[in-house]
Chimera marker file (.cmm) of the C-alpha trace (Angstrom):
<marker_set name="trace">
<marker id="1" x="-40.003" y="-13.735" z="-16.909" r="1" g="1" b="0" radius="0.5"/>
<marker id="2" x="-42.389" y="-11.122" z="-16.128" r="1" g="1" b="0" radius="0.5"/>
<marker id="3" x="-43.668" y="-8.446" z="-18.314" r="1" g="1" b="0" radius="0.5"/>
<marker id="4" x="-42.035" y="-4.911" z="-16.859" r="1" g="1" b="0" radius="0.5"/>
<marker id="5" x="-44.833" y="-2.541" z="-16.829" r="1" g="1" b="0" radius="0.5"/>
<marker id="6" x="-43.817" y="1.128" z="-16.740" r="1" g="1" b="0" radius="0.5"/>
<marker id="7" x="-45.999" y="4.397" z="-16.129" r="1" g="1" b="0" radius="0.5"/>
<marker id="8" x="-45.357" y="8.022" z="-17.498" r="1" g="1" b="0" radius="0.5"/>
<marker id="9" x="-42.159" y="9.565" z="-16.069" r="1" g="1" b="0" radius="0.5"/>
<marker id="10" x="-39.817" y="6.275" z="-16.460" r="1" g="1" b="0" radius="0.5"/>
<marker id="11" x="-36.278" y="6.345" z="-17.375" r="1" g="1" b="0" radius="0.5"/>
<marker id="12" x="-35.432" y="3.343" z="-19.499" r="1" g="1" b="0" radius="0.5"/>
<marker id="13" x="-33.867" y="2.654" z="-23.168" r="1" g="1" b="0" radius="0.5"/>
<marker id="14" x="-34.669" y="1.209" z="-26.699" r="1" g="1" b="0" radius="0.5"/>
<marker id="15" x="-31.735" y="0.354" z="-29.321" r="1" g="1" b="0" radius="0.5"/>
<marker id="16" x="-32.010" y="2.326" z="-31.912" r="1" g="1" b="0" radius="0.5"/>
<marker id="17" x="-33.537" y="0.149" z="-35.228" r="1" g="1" b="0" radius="0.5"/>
<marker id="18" x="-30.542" y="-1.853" z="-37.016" r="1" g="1" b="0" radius="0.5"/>
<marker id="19" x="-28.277" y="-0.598" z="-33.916" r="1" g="1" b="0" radius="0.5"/>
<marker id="20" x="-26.576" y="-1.311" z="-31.262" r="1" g="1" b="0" radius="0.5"/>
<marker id="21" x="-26.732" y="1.974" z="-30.475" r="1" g="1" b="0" radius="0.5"/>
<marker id="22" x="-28.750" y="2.719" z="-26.867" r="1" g="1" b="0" radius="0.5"/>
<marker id="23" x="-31.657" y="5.838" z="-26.549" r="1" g="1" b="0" radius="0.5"/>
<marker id="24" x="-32.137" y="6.851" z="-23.139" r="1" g="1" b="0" radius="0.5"/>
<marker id="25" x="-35.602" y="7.978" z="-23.057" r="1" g="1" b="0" radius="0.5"/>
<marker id="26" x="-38.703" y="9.141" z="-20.509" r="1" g="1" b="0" radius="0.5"/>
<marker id="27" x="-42.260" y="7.653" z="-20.922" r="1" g="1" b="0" radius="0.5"/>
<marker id="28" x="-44.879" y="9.843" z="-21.723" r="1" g="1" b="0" radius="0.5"/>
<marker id="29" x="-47.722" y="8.223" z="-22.385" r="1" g="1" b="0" radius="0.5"/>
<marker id="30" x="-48.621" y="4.523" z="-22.239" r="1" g="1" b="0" radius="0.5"/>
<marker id="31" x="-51.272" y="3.328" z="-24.739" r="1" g="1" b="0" radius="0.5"/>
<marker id="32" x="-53.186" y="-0.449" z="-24.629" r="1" g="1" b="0" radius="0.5"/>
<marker id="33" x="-51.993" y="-1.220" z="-27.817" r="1" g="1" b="0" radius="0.5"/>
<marker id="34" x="-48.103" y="-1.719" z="-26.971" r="1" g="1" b="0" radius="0.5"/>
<marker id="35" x="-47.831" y="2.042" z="-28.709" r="1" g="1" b="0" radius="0.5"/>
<marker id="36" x="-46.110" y="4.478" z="-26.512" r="1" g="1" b="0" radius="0.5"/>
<marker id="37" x="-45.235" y="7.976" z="-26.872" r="1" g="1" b="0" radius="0.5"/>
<marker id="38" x="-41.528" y="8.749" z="-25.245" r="1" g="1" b="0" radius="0.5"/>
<marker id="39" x="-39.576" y="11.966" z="-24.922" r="1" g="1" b="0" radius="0.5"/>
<marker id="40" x="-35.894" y="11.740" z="-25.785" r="1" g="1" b="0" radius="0.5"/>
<marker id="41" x="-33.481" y="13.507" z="-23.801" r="1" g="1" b="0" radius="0.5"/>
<marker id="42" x="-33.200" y="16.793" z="-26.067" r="1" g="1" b="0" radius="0.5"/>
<marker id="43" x="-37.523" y="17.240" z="-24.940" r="1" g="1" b="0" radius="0.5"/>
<marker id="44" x="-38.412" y="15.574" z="-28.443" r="1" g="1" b="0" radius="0.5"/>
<marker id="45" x="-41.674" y="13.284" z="-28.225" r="1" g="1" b="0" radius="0.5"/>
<marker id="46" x="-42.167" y="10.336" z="-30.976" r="1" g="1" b="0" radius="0.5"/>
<marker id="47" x="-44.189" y="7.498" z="-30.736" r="1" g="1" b="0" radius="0.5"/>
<marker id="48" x="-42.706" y="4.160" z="-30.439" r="1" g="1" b="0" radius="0.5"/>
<marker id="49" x="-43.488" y="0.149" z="-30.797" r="1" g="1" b="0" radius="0.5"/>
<marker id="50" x="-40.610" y="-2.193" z="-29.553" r="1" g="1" b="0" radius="0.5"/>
<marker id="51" x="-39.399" y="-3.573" z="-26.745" r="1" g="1" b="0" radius="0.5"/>
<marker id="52" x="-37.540" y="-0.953" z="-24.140" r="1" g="1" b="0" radius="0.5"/>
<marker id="53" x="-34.937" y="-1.992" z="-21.292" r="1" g="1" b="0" radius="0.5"/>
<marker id="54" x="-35.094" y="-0.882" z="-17.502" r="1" g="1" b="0" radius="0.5"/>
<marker id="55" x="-31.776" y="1.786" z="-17.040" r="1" g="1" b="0" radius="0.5"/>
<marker id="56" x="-29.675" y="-0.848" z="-14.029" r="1" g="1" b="0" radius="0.5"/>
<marker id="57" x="-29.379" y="1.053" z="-11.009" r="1" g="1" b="0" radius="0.5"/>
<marker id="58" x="-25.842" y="1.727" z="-10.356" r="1" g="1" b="0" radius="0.5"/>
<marker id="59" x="-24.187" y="4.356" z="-7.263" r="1" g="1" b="0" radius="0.5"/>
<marker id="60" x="-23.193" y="6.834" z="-9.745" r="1" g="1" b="0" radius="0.5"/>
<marker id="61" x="-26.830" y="7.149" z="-11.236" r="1" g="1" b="0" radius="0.5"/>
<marker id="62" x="-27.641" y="7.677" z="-7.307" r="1" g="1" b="0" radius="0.5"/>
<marker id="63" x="-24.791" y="10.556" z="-7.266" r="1" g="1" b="0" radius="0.5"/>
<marker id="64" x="-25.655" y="12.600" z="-9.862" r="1" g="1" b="0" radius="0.5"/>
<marker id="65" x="-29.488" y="12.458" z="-8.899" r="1" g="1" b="0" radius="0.5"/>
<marker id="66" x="-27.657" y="13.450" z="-5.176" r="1" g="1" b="0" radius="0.5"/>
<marker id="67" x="-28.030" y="10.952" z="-3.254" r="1" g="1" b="0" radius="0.5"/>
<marker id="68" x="-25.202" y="10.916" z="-0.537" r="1" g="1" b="0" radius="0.5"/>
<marker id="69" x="-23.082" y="7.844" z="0.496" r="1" g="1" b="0" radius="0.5"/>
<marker id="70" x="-23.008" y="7.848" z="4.155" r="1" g="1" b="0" radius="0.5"/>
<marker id="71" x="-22.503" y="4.811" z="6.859" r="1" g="1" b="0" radius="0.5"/>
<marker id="72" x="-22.604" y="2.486" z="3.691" r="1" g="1" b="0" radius="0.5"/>
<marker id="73" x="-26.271" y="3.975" z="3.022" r="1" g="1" b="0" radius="0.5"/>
<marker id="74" x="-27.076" y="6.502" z="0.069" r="1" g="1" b="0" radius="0.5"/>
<marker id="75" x="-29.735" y="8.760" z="1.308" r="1" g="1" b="0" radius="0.5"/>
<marker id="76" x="-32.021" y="10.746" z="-0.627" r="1" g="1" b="0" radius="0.5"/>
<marker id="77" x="-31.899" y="14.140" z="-1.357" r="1" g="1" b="0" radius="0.5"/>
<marker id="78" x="-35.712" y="14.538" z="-1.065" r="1" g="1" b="0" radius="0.5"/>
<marker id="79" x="-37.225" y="18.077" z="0.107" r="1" g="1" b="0" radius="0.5"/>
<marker id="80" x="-40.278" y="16.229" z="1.923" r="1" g="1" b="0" radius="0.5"/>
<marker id="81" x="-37.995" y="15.111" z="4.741" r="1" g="1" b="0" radius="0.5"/>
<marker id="82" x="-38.407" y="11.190" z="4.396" r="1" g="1" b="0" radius="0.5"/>
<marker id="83" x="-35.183" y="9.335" z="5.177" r="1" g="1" b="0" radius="0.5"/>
<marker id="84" x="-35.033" y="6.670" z="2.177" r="1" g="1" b="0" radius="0.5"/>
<marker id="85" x="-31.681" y="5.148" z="2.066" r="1" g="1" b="0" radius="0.5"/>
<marker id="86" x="-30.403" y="3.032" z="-0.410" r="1" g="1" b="0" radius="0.5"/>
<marker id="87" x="-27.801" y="-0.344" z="0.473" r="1" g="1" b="0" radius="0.5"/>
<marker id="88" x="-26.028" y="-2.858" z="-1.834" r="1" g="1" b="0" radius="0.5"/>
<marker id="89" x="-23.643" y="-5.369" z="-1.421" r="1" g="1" b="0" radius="0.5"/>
<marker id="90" x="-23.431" y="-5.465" z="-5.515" r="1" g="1" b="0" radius="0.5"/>
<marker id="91" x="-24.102" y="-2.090" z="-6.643" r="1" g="1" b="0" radius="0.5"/>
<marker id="92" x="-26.316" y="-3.707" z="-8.829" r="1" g="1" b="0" radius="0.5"/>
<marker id="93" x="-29.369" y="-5.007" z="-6.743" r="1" g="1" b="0" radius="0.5"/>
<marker id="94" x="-30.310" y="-2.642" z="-3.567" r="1" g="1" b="0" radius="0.5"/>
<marker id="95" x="-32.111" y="-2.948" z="-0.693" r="1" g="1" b="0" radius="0.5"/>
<marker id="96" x="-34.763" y="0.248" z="0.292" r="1" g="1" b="0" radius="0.5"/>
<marker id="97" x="-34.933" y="1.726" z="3.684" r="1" g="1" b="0" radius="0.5"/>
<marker id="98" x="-36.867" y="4.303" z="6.016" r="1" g="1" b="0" radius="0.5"/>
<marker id="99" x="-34.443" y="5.208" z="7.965" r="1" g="1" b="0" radius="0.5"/>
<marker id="100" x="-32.865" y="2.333" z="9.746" r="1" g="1" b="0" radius="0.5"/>
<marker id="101" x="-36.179" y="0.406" z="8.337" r="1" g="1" b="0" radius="0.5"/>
<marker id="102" x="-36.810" y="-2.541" z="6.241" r="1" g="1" b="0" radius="0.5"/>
<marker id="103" x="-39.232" y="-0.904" z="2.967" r="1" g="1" b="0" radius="0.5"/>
<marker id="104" x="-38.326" y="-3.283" z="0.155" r="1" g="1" b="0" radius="0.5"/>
<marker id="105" x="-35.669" y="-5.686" z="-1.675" r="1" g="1" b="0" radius="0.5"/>
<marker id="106" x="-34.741" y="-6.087" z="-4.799" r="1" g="1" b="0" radius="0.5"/>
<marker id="107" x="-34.465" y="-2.716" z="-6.416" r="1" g="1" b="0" radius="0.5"/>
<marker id="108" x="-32.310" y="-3.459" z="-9.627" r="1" g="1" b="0" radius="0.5"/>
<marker id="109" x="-33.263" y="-0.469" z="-11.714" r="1" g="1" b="0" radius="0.5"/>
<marker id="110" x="-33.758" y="3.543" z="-12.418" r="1" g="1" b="0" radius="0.5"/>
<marker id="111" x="-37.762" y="2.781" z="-12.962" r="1" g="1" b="0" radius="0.5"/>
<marker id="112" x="-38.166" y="0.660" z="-9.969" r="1" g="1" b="0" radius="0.5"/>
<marker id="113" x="-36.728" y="3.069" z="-7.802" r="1" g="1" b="0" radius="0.5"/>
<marker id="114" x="-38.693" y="5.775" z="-9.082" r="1" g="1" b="0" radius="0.5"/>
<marker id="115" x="-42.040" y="3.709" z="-8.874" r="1" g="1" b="0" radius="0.5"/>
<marker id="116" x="-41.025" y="3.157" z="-4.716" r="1" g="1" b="0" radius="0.5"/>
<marker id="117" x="-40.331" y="6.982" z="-4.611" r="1" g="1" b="0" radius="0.5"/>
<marker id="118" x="-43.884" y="7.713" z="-6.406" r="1" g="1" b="0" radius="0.5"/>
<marker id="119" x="-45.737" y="5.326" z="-3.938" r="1" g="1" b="0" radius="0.5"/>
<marker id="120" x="-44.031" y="7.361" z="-0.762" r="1" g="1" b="0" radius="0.5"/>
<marker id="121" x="-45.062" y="10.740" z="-2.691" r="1" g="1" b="0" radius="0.5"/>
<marker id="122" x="-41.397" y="11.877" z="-2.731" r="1" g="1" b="0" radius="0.5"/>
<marker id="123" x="-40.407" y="13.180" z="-6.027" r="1" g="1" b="0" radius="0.5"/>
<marker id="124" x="-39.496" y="10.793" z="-8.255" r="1" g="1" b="0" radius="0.5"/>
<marker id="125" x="-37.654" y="12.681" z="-11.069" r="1" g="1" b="0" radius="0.5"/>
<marker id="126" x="-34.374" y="11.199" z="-12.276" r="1" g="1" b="0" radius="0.5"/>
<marker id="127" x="-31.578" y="12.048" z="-14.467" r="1" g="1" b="0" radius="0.5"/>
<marker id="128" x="-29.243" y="9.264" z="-16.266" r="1" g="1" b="0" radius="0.5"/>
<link id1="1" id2="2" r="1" g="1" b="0" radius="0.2"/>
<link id1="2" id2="3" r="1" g="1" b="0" radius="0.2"/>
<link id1="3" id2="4" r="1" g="1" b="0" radius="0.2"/>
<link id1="4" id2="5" r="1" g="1" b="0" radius="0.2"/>
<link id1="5" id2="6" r="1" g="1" b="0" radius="0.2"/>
<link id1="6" id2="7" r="1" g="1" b="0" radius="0.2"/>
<link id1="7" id2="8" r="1" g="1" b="0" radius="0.2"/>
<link id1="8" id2="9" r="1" g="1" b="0" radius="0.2"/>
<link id1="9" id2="10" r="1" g="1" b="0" radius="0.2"/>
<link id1="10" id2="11" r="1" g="1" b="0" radius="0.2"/>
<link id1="11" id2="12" r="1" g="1" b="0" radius="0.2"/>
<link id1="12" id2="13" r="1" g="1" b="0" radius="0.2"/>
<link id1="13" id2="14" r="1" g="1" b="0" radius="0.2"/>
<link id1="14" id2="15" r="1" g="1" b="0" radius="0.2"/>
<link id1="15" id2="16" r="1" g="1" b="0" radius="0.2"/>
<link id1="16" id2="17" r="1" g="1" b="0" radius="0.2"/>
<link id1="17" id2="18" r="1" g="1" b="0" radius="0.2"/>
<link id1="18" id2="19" r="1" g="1" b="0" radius="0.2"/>
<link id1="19" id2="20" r="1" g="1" b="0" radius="0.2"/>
<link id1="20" id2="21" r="1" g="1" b="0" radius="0.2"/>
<link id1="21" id2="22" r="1" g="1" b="0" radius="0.2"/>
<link id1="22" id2="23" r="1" g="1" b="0" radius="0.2"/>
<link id1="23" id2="24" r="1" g="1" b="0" radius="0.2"/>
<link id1="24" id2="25" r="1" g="1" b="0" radius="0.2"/>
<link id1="25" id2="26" r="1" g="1" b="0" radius="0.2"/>
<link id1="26" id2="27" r="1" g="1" b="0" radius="0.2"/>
<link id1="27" id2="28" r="1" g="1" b="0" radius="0.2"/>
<link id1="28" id2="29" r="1" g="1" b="0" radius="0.2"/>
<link id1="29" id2="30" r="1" g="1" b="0" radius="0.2"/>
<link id1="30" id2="31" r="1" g="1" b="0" radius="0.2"/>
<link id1="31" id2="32" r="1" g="1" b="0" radius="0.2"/>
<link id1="32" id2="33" r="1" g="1" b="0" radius="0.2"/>
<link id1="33" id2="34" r="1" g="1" b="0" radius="0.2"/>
<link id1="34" id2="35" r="1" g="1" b="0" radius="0.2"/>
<link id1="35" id2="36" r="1" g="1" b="0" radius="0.2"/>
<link id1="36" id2="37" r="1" g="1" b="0" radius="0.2"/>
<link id1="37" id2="38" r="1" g="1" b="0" radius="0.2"/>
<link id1="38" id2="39" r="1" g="1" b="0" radius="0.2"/>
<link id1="39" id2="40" r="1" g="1" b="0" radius="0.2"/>
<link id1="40" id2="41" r="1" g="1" b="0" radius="0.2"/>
<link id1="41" id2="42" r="1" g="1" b="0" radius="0.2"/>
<link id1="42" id2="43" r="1" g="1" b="0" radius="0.2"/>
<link id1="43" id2="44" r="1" g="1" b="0" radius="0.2"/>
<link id1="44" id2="45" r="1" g="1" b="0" radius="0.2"/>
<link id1="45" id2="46" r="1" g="1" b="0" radius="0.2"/>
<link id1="46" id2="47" r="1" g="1" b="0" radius="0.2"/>
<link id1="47" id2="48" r="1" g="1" b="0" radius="0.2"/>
<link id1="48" id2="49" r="1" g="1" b="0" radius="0.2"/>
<link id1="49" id2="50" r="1" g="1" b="0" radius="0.2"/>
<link id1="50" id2="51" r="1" g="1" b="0" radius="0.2"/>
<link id1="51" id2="52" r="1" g="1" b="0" radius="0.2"/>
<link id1="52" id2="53" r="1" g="1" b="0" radius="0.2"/>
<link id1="53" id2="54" r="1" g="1" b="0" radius="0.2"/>
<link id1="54" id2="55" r="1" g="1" b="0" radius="0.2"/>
<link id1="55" id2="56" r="1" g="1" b="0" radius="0.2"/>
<link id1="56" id2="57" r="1" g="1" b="0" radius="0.2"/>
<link id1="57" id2="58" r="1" g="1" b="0" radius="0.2"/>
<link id1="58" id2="59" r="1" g="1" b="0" radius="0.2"/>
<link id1="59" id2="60" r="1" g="1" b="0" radius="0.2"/>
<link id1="60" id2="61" r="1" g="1" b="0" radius="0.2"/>
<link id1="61" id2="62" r="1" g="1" b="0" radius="0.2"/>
<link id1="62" id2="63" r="1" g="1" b="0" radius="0.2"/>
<link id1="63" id2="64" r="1" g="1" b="0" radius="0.2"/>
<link id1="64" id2="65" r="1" g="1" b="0" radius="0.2"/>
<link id1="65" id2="66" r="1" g="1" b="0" radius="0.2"/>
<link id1="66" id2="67" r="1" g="1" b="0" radius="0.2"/>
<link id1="67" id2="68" r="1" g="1" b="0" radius="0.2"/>
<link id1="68" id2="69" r="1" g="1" b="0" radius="0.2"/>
<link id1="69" id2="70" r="1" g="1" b="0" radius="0.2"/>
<link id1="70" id2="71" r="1" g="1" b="0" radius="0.2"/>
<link id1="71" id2="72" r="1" g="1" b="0" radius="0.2"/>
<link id1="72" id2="73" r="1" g="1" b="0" radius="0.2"/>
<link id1="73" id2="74" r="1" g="1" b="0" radius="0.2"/>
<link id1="74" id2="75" r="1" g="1" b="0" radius="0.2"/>
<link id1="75" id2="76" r="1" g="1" b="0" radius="0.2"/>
<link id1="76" id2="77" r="1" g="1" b="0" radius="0.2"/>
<link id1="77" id2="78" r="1" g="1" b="0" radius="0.2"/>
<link id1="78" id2="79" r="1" g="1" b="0" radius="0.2"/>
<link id1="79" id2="80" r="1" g="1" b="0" radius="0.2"/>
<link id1="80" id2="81" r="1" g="1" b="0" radius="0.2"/>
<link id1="81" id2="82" r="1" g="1" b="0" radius="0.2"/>
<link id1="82" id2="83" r="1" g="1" b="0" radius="0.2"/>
<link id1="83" id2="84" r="1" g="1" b="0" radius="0.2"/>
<link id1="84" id2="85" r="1" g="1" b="0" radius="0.2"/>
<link id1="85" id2="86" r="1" g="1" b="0" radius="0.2"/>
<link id1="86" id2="87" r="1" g="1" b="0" radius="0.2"/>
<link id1="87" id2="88" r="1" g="1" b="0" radius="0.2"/>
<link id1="88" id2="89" r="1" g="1" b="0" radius="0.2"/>
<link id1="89" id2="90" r="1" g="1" b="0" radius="0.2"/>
<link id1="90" id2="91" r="1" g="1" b="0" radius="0.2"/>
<link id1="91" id2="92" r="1" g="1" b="0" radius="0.2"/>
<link id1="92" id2="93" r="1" g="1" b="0" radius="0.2"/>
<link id1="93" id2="94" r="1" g="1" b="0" radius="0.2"/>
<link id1="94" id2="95" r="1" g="1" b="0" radius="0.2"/>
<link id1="95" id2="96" r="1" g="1" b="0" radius="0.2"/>
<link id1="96" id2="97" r="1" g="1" b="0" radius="0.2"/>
<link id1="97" id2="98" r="1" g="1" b="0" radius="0.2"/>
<link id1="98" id2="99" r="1" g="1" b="0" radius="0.2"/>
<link id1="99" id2="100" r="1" g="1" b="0" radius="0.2"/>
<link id1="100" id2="101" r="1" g="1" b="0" radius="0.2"/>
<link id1="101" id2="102" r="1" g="1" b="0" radius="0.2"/>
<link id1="102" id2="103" r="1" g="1" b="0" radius="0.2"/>
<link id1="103" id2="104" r="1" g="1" b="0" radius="0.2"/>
<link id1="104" id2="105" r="1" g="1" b="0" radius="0.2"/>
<link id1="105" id2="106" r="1" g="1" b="0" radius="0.2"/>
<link id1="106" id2="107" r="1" g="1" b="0" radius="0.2"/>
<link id1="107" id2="108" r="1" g="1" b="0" radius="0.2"/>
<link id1="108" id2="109" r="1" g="1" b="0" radius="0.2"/>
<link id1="109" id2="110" r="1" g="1" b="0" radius="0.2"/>
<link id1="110" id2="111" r="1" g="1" b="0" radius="0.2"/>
<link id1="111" id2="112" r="1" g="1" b="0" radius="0.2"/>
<link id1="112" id2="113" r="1" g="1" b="0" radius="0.2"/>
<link id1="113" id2="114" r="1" g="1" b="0" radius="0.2"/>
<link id1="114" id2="115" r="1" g="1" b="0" radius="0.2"/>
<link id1="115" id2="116" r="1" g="1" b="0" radius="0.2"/>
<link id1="116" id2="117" r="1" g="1" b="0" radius="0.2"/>
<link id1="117" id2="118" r="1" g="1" b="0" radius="0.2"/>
<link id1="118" id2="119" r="1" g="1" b="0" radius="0.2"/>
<link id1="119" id2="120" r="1" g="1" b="0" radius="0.2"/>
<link id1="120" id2="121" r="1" g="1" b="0" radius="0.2"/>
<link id1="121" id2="122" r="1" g="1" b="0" radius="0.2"/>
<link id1="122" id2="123" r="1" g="1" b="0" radius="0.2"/>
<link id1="123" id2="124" r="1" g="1" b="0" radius="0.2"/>
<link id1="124" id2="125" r="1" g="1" b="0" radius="0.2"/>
<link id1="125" id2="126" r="1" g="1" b="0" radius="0.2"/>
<link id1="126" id2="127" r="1" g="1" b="0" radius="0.2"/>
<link id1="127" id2="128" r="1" g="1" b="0" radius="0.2"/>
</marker_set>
């Protein structure tokens, strides 16, 4: 399996040491030497080494970020006009559209969807 690289601004989570206890954090900054600095979800930054989990996609992560569910589609609240719809036959593993358009496959979680967002320059900002 593929190392998951992630950039500053990425919702994912780490188990808190000797838990099975899940931290939802954003990265801040990503260092070369597997270090990273994270922000928790109460704004408090600590540096971290271990391993940290992609956040899965799911439609009510899309809901309370906005997105609407419409024609079997959930669009994207963006303010810079670009249709980007969402569609899933799982709810698990989606499918990215411009409009009615083919973009990409295989969207499965909160980081990768944010990543396609940041490459359209649409805000890419999420809440979990």
């Amino acid at each position: 399996m593929e190392k998951l690289e992630y950039i500053p601004g990425d919702l994912v989570f780490h188990y808190i040491p000797k838990t099975t206890i899940k931290k939802y954090v954003k990265v801040y900054v990503c260092s070369t030497n597997n270090a990273l600095s994270l922000e928790d979800m109460d704004g408090n930054l600590y540096d971290y080494i271990g391993v940290l989990y992609p956040i899965p996609l799911t439609p009510e992560i899309l809901e309370k970020n906005g997105w609407k569910l419409s024609h079997g589609f959930y669009w994207s609240p963006n303010e810079e006009g670009a249709e980007v719809g969402l569609s899933s036959q799982t709810g698990y593993v989606w499918k990215a559209y411009i409009g009615r358009n083919p973009l990409r496959s295989n969207i499965n979680n909160v980081s990768d969807l944010q990543h396609l967002l940041f490459g359209l320059g649409i805000k890419h900002e999420m809440e979990v």
